[in-house]
C-alpha positions as CSV (number, residue, x, y, z in Angstrom):
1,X,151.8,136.3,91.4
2,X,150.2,136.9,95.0
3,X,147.5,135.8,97.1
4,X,145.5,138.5,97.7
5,X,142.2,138.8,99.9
6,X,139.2,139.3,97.8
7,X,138.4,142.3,100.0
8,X,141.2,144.1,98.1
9,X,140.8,142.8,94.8
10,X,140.4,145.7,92.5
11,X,138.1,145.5,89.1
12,X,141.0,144.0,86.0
13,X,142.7,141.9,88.2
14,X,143.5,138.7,86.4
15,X,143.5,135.6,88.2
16,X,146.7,133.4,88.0
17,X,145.5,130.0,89.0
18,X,141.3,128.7,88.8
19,X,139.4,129.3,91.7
20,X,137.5,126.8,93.9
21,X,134.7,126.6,95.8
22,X,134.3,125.1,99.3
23,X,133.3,122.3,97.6
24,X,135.9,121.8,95.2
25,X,134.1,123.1,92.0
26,X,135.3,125.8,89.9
27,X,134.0,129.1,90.0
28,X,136.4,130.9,87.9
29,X,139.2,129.9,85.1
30,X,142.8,130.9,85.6
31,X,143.3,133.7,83.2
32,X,139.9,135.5,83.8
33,X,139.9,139.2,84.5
34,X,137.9,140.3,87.4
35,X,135.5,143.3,87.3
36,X,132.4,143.9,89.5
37,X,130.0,141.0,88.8
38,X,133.3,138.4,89.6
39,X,134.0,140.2,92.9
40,X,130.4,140.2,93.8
41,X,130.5,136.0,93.0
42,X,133.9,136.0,95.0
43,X,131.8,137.6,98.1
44,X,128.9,135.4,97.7
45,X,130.9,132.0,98.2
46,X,132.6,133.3,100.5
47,X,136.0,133.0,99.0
48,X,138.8,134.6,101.1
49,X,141.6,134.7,99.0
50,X,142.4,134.5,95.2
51,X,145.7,134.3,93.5
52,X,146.3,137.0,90.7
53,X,149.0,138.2,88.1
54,X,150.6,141.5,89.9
55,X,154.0,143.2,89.2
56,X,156.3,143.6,92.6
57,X,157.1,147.3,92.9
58,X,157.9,148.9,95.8
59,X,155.3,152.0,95.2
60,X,153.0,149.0,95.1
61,X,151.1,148.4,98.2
62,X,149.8,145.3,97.4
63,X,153.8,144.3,96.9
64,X,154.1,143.3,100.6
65,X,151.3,140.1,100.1
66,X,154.0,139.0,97.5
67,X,156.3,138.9,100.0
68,X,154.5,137.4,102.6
69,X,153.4,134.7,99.9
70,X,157.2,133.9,98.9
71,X,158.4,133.6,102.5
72,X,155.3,131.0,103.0
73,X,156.1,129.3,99.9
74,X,157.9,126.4,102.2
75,X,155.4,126.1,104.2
76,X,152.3,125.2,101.4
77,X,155.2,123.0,99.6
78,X,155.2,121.3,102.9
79,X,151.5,120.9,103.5
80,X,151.2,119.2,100.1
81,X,154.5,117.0,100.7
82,X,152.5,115.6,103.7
83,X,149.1,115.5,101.7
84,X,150.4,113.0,98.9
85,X,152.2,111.1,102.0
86,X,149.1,110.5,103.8
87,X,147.0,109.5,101.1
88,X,150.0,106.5,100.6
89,X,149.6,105.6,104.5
90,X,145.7,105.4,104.3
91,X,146.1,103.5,101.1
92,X,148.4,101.0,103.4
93,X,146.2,100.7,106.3
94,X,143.5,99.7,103.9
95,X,145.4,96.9,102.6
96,X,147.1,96.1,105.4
97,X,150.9,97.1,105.1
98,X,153.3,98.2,107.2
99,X,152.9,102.3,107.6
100,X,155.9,103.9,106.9
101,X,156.6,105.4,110.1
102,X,159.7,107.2,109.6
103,X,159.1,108.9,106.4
104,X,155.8,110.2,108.3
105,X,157.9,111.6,111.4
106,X,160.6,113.5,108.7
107,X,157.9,114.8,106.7
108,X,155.7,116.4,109.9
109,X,159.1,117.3,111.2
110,X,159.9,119.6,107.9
111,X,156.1,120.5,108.0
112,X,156.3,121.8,111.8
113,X,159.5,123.3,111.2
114,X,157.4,126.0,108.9
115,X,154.4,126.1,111.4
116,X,154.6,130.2,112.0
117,X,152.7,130.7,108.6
118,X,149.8,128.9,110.1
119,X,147.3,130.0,111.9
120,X,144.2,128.1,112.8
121,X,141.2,130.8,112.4
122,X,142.5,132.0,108.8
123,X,144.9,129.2,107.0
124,X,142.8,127.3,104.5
125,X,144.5,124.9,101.8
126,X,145.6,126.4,98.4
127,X,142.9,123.5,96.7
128,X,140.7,121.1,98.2
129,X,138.6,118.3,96.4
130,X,136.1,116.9,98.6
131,X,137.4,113.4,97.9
132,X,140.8,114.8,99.5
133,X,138.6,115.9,102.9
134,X,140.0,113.4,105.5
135,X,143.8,113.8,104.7
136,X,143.3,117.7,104.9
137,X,141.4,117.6,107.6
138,X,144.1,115.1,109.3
139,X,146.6,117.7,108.8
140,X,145.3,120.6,109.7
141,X,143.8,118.6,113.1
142,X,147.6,118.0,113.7
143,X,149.1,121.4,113.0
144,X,146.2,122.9,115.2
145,X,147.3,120.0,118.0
146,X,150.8,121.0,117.9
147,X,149.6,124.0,118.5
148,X,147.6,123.8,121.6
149,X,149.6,121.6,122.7
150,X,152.7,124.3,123.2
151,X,150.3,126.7,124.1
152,X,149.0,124.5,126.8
153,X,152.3,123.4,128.7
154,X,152.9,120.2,127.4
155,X,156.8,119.8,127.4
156,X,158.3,119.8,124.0
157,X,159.1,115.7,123.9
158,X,155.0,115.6,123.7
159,X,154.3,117.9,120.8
160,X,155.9,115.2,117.8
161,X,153.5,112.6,119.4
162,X,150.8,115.2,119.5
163,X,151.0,116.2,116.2
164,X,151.3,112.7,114.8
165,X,147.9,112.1,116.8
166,X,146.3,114.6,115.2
167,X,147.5,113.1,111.9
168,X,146.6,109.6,112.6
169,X,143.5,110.2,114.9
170,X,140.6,109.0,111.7
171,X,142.9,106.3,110.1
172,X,140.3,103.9,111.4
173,X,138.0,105.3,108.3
174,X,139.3,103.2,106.2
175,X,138.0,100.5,107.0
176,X,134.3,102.2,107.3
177,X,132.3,102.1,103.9
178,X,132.6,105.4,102.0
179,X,129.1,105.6,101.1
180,X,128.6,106.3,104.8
181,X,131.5,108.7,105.2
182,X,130.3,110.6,101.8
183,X,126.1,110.2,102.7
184,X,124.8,113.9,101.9
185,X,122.2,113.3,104.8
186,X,121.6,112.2,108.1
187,X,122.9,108.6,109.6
188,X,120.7,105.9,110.4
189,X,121.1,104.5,113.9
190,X,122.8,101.5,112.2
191,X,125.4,103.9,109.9
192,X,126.1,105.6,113.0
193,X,126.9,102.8,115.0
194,X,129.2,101.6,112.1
195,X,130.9,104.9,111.9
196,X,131.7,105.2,115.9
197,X,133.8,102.0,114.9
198,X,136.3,103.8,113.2
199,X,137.9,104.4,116.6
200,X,138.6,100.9,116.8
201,X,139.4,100.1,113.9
202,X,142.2,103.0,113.8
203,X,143.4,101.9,117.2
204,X,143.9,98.3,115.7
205,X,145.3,99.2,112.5
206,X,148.1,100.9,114.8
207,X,148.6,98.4,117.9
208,X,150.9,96.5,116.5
209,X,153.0,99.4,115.4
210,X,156.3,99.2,117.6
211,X,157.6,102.6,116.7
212,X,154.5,104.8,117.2
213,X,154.0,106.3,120.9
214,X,151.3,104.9,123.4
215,X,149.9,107.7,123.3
216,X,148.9,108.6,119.6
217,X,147.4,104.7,119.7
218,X,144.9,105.6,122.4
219,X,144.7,108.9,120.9
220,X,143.4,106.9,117.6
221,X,140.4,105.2,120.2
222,X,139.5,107.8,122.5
223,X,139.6,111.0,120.8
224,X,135.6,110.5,120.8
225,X,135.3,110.6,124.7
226,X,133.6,113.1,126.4
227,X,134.5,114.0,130.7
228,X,131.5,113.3,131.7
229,X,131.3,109.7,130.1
230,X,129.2,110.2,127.1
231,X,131.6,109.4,124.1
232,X,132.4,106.5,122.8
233,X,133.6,104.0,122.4
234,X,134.3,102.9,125.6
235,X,132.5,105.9,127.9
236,X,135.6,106.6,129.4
237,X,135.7,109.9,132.0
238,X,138.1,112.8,133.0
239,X,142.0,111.1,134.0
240,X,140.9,108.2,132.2
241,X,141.1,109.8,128.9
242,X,144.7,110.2,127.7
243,X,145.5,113.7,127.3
244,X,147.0,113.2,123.8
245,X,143.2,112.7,122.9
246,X,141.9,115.3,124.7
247,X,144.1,117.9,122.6
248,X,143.3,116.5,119.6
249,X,139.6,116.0,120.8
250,X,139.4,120.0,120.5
251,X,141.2,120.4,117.1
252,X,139.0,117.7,115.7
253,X,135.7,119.2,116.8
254,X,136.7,122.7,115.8
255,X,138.2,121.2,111.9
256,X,135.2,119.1,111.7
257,X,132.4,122.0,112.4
258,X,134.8,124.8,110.1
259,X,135.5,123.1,107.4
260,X,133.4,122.1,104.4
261,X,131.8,118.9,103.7
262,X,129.3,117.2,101.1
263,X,126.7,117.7,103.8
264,X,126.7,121.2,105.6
265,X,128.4,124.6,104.8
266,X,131.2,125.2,106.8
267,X,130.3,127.3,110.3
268,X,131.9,130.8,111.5
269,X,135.0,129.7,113.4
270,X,134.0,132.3,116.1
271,X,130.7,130.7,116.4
272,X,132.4,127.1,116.8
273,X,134.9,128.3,119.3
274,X,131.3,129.9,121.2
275,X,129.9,126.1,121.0
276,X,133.6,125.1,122.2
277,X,133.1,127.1,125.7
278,X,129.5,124.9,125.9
279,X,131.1,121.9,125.7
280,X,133.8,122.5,127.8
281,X,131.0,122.0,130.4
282,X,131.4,118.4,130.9
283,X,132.2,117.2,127.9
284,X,135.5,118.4,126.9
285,X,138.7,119.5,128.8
286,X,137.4,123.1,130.1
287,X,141.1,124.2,130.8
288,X,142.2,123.0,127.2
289,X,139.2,124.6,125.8
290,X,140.0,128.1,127.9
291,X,143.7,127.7,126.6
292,X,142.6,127.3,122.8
293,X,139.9,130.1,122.9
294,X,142.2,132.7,124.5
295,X,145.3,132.1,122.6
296,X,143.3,131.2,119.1
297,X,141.4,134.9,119.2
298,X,144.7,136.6,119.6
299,X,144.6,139.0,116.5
300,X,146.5,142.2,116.5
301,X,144.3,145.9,116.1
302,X,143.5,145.9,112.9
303,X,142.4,142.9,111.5
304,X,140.2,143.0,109.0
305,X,136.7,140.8,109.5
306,X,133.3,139.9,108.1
307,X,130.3,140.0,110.4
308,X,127.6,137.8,109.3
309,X,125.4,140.6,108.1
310,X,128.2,140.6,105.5
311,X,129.7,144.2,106.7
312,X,133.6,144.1,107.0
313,X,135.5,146.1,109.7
314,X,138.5,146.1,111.7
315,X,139.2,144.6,115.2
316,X,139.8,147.5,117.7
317,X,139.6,145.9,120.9
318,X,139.4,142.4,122.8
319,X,137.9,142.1,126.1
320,X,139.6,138.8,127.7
321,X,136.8,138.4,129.5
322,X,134.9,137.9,126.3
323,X,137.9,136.7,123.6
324,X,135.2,135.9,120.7
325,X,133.8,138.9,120.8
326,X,135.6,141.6,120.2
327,X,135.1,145.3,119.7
328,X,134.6,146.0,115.7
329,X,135.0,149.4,113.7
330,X,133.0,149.1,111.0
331,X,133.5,152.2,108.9
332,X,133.8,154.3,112.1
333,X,130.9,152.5,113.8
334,X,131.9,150.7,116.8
335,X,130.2,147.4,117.3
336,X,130.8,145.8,120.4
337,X,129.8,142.0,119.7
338,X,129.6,141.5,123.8
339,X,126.6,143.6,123.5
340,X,125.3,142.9,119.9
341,X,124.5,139.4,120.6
342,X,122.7,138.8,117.2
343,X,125.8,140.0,115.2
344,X,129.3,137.9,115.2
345,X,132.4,137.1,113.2
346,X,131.7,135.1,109.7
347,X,135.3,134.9,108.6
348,X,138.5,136.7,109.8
349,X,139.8,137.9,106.3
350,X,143.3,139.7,106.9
């Protein structure tokens, strides 16, 4: 078996395990053999990666994805290790039982300890439900957190308490009605104004823990605070805002605008990382932001891309001055996305 991008998928490949859409459906059985009209569906929803039935050989060069795939293989077991946990700790802060605290430090611990087969602009879970939305988002808001947070400066007895931020930062939905969190359409003013309570509700649900940090507490209630006082729920500007939120406060954003939900496709992480740099004017931390967008868009020559007029090419060039848009070959046409303005990156596929 290996996960293969479906930009190399060739016509008889037979997929080992179904295929999902963003939204959880299925779009193709395990078992079925791929030719041109399946690989034309694959492109149309967007679907990065597929797992098929392949034989290791060395003369074969699509050998080298099962190798990446088995040395990842801790990582994914993991990720789902922490998945099944969190569902248990949202089921207890519904009902209103102790959290088991330790068995979520060991678990992140083992999860962080595989964190070099993650990367925040390509990794997307093996299968997501829609239902499961808020626990992968949780995760993948804590990994990213971790993240930024080392490449920020933060000293290494902050990045546990960052990442268990990012974990914890929505446990307050709990306690918020689902038929708001699941509404396919627009809040009313009233839905919205129960929704911004989740931040106090997750700070309360984790006050009165005495072995969680400070800091991933207030993380809980101010991750929805903006610099220049226009969050919520307390309006609370720069230094006042603890800067465990503020981390997570970017990794939220840039999870919730990427990923798929019941209500909107998910957007072009280049484009979100563009809306990033906007609200880095006043709203969010600009030298956080700066950190994120330099370090996330640091791809080697050679990557292989999607612009959103569905052409794929390879990265050849990234001016730092402009880090989301790059310089792309697209079979040996050199588009330079500083200048092409209209064109950008859909998806970073390899």
């Amino acid at each position: 078996m290996a996960v293969v991008p479906v930009s190399q998928l060739n016509e008889g490949d037979k997929l080992q395990e179904d295929v999902l859409t963003k939204l959880g459906n299925i779009l193709f059985h395990k078992g079925k053999m791929l030719m041109a009209r399946e690989l034309e569906i694959l492109r149309a929803f967007m679907i990065p990666y597929v797992d098929i039935e392949i034989e290791e050989d060395e003369n074969n060069p699509r050998s080298d994805y099962m190798k990446e795939e088995e040395s990842a293989l801790p990582f994914y077991i993991e990720y789902h290790n922490m998945l099944q946990l969190l569902k248990r700790v949202f089921r207890n802060a519904m009902a209103g039982a102790n959290l088991p605290v330790l068995d979520i430090r060991n678990t992140m611990e083992a999860l962080l300890a595989q964190i070099q087969h993650y990367h925040v602009l390509t990794f997307s879970p093996r299968t997501m439900h829609m239902s499961e939305y808020i626990y992968h988002n949780s995760i993948q808001v804590a990994l990213t957190a971790y993240t930024l947070a080392k490449w920020h400066g933060f000293t290494s007895k902050d990045w546990m308490p960052i990442a268990l931020s990012g974990l914890l930062h929505d446990i307050g939905n709990v306690k918020i009605d689902s038929a708001i969190l699941e509404k396919p359409s627009r809040l009313t003013g009233a839905e919205l104004e129960e929704m911004r309570k989740h931040t106090i509700y997750g700070y309360q649900i984790l006050k009165t823990v005495p072995s969680i940090n400070e800091g991933v507490k207030l993380c809980a209630l101010q991750h929805h605070e903006k610099e220049d006082g226009s969050g919520y729920p307390l309006a609370l500007k720069g230094d006042n805002i603890h800067p465990y939120a503020k981390i997570v406060a970017v990794a939220d954003i840039f999870h919730a605008m990427t990923g798929p939900r019941t209500y909107k496709k998910p957007s072009s992480p280049y484009v979100v990382l563009e809306q990033l740099v906007q609200d880095s004017f006043g709203k969010l931390d600009p030298t956080i932001v700066q950190t994120f967008v330099n370090r996330v868009t640091q791809f080697n020559r050679g990557t292989v891309v999607r612009l959103n007029d569905h052409r794929v090419g390879e990265i050849i060039f990234t001016d730092p001055a402009h880090p989301t848009r790059p310089m792309v070959n697209v079979n040996g046409t050199i588009i330079n996305l500083a200048v092409e303005r209209k064109l950008f990156i859909q998806e970073v596929m390899s």
